[in-house]
C-alpha positions in Angstrom: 171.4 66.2 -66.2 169.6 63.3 -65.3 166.6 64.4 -64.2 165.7 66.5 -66.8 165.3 64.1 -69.7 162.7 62.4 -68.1 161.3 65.4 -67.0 160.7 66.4 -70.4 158.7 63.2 -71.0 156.6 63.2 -68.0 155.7 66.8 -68.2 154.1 65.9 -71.3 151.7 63.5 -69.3 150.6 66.8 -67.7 149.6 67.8 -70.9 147.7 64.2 -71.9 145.3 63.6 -69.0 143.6 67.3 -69.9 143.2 66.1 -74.1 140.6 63.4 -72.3 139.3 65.7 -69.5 135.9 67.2 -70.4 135.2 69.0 -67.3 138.0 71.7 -67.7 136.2 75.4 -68.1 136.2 77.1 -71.7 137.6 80.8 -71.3 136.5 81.7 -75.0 138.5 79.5 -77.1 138.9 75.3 -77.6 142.4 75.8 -76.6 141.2 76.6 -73.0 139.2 73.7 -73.4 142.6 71.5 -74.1 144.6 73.1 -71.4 143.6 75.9 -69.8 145.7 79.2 -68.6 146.0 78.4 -65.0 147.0 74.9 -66.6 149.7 76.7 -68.6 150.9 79.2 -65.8 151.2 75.9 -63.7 153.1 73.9 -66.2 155.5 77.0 -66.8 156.5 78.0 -63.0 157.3 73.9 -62.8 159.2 74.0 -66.1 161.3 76.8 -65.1 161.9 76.0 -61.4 163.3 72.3 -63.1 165.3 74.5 -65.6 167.0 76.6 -63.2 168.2 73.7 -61.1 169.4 72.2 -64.3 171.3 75.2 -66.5 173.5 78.1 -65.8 172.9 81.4 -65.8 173.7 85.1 -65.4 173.5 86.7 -62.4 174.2 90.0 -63.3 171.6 92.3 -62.0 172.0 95.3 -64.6 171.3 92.5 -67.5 168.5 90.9 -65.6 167.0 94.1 -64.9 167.1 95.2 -68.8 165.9 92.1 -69.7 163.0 92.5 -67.0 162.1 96.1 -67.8 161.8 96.0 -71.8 160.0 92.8 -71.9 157.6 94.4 -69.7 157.6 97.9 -72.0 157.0 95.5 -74.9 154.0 93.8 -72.8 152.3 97.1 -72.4 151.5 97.1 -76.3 151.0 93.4 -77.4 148.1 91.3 -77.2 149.5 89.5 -74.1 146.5 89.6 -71.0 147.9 87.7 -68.4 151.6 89.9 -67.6 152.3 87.4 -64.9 156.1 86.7 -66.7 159.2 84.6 -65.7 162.3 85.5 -66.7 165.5 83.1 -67.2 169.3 85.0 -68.6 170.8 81.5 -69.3 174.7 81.6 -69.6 175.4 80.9 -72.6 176.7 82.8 -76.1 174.9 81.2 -78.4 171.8 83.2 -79.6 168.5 82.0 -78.5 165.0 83.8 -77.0 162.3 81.2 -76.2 158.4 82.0 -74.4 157.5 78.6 -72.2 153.8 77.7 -71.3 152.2 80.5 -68.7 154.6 83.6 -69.5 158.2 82.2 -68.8 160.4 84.2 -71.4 164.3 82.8 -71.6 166.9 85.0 -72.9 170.5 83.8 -74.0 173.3 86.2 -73.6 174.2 85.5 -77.0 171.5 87.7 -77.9 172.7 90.4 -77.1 175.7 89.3 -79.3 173.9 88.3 -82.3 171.0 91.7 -81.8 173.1 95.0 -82.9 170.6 97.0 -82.5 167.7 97.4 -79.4 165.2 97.4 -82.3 166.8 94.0 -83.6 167.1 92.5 -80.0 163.3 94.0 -79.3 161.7 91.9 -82.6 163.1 88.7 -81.3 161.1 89.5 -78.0 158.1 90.8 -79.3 158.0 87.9 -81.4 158.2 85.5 -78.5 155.3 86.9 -76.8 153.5 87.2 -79.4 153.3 83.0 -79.0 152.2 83.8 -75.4 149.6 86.1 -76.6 148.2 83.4 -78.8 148.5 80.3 -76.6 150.4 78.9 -79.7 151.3 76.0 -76.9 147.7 75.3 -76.1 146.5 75.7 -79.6 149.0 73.3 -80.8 147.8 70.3 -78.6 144.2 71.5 -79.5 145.4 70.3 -83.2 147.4 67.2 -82.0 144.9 66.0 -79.9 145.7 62.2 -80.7 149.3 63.1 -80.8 151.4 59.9 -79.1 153.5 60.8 -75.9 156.6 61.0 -77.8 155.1 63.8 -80.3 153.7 65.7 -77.3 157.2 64.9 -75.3 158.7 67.0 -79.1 156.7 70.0 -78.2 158.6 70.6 -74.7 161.6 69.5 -76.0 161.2 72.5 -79.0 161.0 75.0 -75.6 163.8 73.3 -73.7 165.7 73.2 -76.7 167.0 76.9 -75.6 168.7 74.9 -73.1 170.6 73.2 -75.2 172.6 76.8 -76.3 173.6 76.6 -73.3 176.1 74.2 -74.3 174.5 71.2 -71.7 175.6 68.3 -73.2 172.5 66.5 -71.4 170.0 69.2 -72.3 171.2 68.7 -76.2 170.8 65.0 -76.1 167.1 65.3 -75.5 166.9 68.0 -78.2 168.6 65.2 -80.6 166.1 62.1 -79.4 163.2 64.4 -80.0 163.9 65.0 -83.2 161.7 62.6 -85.4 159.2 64.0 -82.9 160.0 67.5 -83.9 160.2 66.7 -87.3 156.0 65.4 -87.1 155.1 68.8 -85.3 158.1 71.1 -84.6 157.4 74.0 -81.4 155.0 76.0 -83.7 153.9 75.7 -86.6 155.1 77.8 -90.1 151.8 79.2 -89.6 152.3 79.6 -86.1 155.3 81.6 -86.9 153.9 83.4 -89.2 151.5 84.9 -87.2 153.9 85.3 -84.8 156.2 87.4 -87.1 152.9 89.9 -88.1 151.7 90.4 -84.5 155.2 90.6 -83.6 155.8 93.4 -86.1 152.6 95.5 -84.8 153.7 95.1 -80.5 157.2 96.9 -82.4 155.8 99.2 -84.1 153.3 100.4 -81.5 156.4 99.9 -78.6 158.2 103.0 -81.0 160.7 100.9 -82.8 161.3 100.1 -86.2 159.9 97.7 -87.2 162.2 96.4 -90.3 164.7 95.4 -87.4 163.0 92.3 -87.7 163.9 91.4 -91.2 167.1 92.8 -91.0 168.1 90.4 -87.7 166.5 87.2 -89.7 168.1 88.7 -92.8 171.5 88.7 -91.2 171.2 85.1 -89.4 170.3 83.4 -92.5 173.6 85.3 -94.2 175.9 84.0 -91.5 174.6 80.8 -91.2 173.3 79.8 -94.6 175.7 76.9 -95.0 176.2 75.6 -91.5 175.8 72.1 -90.9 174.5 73.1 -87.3 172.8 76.4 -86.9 172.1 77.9 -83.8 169.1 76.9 -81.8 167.1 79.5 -82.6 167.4 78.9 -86.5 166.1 75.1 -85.5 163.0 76.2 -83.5 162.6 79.4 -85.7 163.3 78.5 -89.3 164.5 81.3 -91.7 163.2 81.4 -95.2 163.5 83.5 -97.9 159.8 83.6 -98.1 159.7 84.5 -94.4 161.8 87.7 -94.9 160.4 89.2 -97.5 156.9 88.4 -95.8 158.4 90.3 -93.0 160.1 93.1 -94.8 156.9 93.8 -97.3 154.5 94.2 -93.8 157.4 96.4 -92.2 157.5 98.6 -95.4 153.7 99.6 -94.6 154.3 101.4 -91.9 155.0 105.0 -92.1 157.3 106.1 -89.0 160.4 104.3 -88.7 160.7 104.2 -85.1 163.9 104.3 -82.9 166.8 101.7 -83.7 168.7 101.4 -80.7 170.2 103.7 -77.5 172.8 103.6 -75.7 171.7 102.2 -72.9 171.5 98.6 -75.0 174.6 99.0 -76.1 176.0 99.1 -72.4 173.9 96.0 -72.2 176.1 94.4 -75.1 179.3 95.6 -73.7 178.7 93.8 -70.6 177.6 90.6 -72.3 180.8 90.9 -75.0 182.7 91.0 -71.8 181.5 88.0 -70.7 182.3 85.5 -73.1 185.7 87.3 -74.0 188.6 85.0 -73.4 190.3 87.4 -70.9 190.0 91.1 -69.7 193.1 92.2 -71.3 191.8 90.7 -74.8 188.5 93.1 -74.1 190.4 95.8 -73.6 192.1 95.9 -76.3 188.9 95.0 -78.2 187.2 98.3 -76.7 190.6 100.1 -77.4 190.3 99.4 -81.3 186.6 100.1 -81.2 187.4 103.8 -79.4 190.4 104.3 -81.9 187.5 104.2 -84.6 185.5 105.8 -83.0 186.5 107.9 -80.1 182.6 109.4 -79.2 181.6 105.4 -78.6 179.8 105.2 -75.3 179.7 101.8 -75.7 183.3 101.1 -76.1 184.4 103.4 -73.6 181.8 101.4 -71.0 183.4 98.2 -72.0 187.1 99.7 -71.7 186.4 100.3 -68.2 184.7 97.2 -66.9 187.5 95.5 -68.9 189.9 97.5 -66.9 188.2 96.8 -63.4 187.8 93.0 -64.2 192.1 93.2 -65.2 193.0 94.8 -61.9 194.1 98.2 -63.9 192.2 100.3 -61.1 193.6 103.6 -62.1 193.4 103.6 -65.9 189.5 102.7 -65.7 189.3 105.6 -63.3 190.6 108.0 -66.0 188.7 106.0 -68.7 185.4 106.1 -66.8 185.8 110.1 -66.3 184.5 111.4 -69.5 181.3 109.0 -68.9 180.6 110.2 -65.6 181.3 114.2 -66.8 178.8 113.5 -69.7 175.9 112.0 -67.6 176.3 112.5 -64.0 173.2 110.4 -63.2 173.4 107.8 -65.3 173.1 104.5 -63.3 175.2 102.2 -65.3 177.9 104.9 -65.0 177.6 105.7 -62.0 177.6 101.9 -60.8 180.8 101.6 -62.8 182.5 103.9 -60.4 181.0 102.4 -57.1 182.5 98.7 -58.8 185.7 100.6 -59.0 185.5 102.5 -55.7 184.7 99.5 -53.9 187.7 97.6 -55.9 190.1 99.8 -54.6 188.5 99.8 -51.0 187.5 103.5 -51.1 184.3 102.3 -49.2 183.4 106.1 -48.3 183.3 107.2 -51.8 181.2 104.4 -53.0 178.6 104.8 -49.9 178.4 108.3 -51.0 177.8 107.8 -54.3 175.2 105.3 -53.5 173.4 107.2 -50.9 172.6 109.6 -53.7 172.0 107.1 -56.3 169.5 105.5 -54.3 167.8 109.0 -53.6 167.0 109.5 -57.2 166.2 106.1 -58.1 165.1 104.2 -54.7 163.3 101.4 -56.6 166.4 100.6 -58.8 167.4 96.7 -58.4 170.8 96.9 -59.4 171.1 99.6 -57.5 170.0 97.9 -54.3 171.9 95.1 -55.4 174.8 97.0 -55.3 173.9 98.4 -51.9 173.4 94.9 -50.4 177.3 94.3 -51.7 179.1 97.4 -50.5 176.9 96.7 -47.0 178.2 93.4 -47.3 182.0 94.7 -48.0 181.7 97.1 -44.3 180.8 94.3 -42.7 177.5 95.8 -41.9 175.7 92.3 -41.9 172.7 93.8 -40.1 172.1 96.4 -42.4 172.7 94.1 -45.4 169.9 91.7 -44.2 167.8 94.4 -43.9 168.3 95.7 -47.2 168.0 92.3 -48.9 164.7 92.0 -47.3 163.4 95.6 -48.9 164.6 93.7 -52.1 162.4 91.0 -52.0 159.3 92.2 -51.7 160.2 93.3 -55.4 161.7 89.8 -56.1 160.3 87.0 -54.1 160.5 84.8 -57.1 164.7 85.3 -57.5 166.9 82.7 -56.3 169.9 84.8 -57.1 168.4 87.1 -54.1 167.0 84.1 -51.7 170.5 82.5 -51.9 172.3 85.6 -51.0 169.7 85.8 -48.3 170.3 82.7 -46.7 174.3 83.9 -46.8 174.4 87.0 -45.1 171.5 85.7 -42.6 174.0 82.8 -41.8 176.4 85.7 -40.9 173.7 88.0 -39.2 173.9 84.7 -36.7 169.5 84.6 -37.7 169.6 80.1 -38.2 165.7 79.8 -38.3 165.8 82.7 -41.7 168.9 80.8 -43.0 167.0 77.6 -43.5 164.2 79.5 -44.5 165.8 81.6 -47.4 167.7 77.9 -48.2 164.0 76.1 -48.2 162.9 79.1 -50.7 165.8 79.2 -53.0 165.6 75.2 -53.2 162.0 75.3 -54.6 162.5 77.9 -56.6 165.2 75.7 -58.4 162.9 72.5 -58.4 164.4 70.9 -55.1 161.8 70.3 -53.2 162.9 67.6 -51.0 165.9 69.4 -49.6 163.2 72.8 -49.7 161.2 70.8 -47.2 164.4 69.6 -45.7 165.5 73.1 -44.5 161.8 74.3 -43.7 161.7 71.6 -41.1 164.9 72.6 -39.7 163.8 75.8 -39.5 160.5 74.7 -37.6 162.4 72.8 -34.9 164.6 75.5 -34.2 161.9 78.2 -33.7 160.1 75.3 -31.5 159.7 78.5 -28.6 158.2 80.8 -31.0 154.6 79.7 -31.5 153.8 82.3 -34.5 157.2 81.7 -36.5 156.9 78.1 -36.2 153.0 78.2 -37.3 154.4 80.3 -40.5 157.1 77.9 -41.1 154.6 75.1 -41.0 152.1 77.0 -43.3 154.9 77.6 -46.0 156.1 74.1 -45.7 152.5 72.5 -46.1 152.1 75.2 -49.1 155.3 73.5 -50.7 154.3 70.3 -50.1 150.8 71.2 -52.2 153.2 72.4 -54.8 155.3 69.1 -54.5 152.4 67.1 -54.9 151.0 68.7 -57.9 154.3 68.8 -59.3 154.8 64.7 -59.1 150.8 64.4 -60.1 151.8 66.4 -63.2 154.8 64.2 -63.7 152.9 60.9 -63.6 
C-alpha cells in the first residue's frame, strides 16, 4: 500500500505541467486545452494498471462479462465518443461505481447488493459515464487552474476513493488526508452531478429502462443511511439530497414509457455476488431456501441454491435443484455453465465436454464460456489444447491480467519458457510492475537467443514497455 499514496500525489503533477503548457491542441472545448483526451486516456490506463496491483478483485468471468457487456449497451446511447473503456470488479461489498480519467469504469460488487433492480444498478452506470461524456475531470482543472498540488492531489483521491470500499486500510488513509482537499473541490461538482444525474436519466431512458430507477436507488440509500456516522463511499463522492431526488424524480416523471426494470439474467448476477460475501455456503443455502419457500417460481433463488450447493460439496442435491432451470431454458448460458461447474465437480469430464462443445456452437464468442473451456481443458490435462484456447481468448482480451496470468500458468506446463515469461512480462505491466515486466521480457529474450524473429519481437515489446515506463515516471515527476 505504499506505493500508492504517493502515487496519488504525483499523478497529480501529470495533471500540473499541462495547466502551464500552451502548446497542447484544442479539440473544441478549453478543457482540451487543460488536458487533452489522449492526456486523459493516458492518465487512466496508468491509474488503473497502479490500481490493479494495489486492490483485490473479482475474477469471476460471468460477472466481468455482465459488467463489460451492459456498460457497453449503455455506451451505444450516451453522449460518450471515445468507447475505448477499462473495466475494474474490485472485491469488495460495499457499494461503489466510479468513471477514472480516459474511460476506466470501476464497479464494486456491493453493487450488485445495494441495486435490486437492472434498471437501479443501470442509473448508477449511466450516471458514471455520463462524467466521461462530459470530461467532468478535465473541466474541473479547467476551473481550478491555480489549484495547489494538494487540491489537485483531492481530485484523484475522490476517484480512488472507490478503492477505499474495498476495505484497504492504505487506500482509506489517503481518502482521509485528502479530505480538507476534497472539502475545497470534492470529485465533481453539485453542478457536475447534476448534470450528470439529467444526462444520466436520458442514456436510461433511450437504453429502454426506467428511468425513475434512479430516484428510487438514491431514494433508498439516503433511507438506509440517513443517520450513519460513515456512509458508504459512494454517498461521500455522490452526495444525496433531498433536493437531488426530487430533481431526479420530477425529470423521470416526464417521460412517457416506463421502460424495463430488471431480468433475470441480473438477478443471476446478484445471486452470484450475494454468494460471495455470504459467511459460508451452507448459510446461502439456506438463504436461497427461505427465498424459494416464498417464492417457489424465483429463478434467482433457485440459481443461488445451486451454486450454494456446488460451493458446499452437496453434488447431488444441486443436480436435482439445477434440473428445473436447465428444463425451463435449455440454452441458457448461466444454466448451462452451472451444470458443466457441477459436472466437472464430480469429475464427469465427458458430460461437461459435451455440454460445452454445444455451448460453444451456439455462442462461440462467449468469454465465460471459453473461460470455462480453458478450465475443463485444463482439468483433462489437455495443456496443449488449453494454451491454444487461451490464445483464441486473447485476442478478445489482451488487456486482462486475469487471462495473461493464467497464460503464463498453463504455458509453464505446456513446457513453452520463452511464452511463460512473456505472458508474466504482460500481466506485470498490466498491474503497474514494470520493472519485474521488463524483468521477465528479458528472460524471455535470452532464451529465444536462436530464434532471430521471436527475439526481435521480444525486444520490440520490451522497448514498447519501456516507452510506457518512461512516460509513466515523467508523469509521476
Amino acid at each position: 500500500m505504499s506505493l500508492l499514496r504517493p502515487t496519488l500525489l504525483t499523478l497529480a503533477c501529470l495533471l500540473t505541467a499541462p495547466l502551464m503548457a500552451n502548446d497542447l491542441p484544442s479539440l473544441g472545448d478549453a478543457s482540451s486545452a487543460i488536458v487533452s483526451p489522449q492526456q486523459e486516456h493516458q492518465l487512466g490506463r496508468a491509474w488503473l494498471s497502479l490500481l490493479r496491483g494495489q486492490v483485490s478483485q473479482l475474477d469471476d468471468p460471468q460477472l466481468k462479462d455482465f459488467v463489460e457487456t451492459s456498460v457497453y449497451r449503455l455506451s451505444e446511447t450516451s453522449q460518450l465518443q471515445d468507447r475505448r473503456l477499462e473495466f475494474v470488479l474490485l472485491n469488495s461489498p460495499q457499494i461503489n461505481a466510479f468513471a477514472a480519467p480516459g474511460g476506466i469504469i470501476g464497479v464494486n460488487g456491493g453493487l450488485f447488493l445495494y441495486a435490486q433492480t437492472e434498471a437501479e444498478y443501470a442509473s448508477v452506470m449511466a450516471h458514471e459515464l455520463a462524467h466521461l461524456s462530459q470530461r467532468h475531470f478535465a473541466r474541473g482543472l479547467e476551473a481550478q487552474q491555480r489549484m495547489q498540488l494538494p487540491v489537485m492531489a483531492g481530485l484523484l483521491a475522490g476517484i480512488v476513493a472507490a478503492a477505499a470500499g474495498a476495505g484497504d486500510v492504505g487506500i482509506a488513509a489517503i481518502a482521509t488526508t485528502q479530505a480538507a482537499a476534497m472539502q475545497e473541490q470534492r470529485r465533481f461538482s453539485r453542478q457536475n452531478e447534476q448534470e450528470a444525474d439529467r444526462i444520466g436519466l436520458v442514456n436510461l431512458e433511450k437504453a429502454g429502462f426506467d428511468p425513475r430507477a434512479m430516484p428510487s436507488m438514491f431514494e433508498r440509500l439516503m433511507r438506509q443511511y440517513r443517520y450513519d456516522r460513515k456512509p458508504p463511499e459512494f454517498l461521500l463522492t455522490h452526495p444525496v439530497s433531498e433536493s437531488r431526488i426530487a430533481d431526479t424524480r420530477n425529470r423521470a416523471e416526464q417521460y412517457a414509457s416506463k421502460g424495463i426494470t430488471g431480468s433475470v439474467r441480473y438477478q443471476l448476477m446478484r445471486a452470484r455476488v450475494q454468494l460471495i460475501y455470504e459467511e459460508t455456503p451452507g448459510v446461502a443455502a439456506k438463504r436461497f431456501r427461505n427465498m424459494l419457500d416464498e417464492n417457489p417460481q424465483m429463478e434467482a433463488a433457485r440459481y443461488g441454491l445451486v451454486l450454494a450447493q456446488i460451493k458446499g460439496g452437496q453434488l447431488k442435491q444441486a443436480r436435482e435443484s439445477l434440473q428445473p432451470l436447465l428444463t425451463a431454458a435449455p440454452n441458457d448460458v448461466n444454466y448451462n455453465l452451472a451444470q458443466i461447474e457441477l459436472d466437472m465437480a464430480a469429475n464427469r469430464l465427458n458430460d461437461a465436454e459435451n455440454r460445452l462443445t454445444r455451448l460453444l456452437s451456439l455462442f462461440p464468442n462467449n468469454y465465460p464460456i471459453n473461460q470455462a473451456n480453458v478450465d475443463l481443458l485444463m482439468k483433462q490435462q489437455r495443456i496443449q489444447d488449453a494454451e491454444r484456447a487461451l490464445d483464441e481468448l486473447l485476442k478478445n482480451r489482451s488487456k486482462d491480467p486475469d487471462i495473461w496470468y493464467q497464460v503464463a500458468e498453463v504455458r509453464g506446463l505446456a513446457g513453452n519458457t520463452v511464452g511463460l515469461h512473456q505472458a508474466r512480462g504482460e500481466f506485470f505491466a498490466l498491474v503497474g510492475d514494470y520493472k519485474q515486466a521488463l524483468e521477465q521480457l528479458d528472460f524471455a529474450k535470452r532464451r529465444a537467443s536462436n530464434n532471430f524473429q521471436l527475439a526481435s519481437r521480444i525486444d520490440a515489446r520490451q522497448r514498447e514497455l519501456m516507452e510506457e515506463k518512461r512516460l509513466i515516471e515523467q508523469m509521476l515527476r
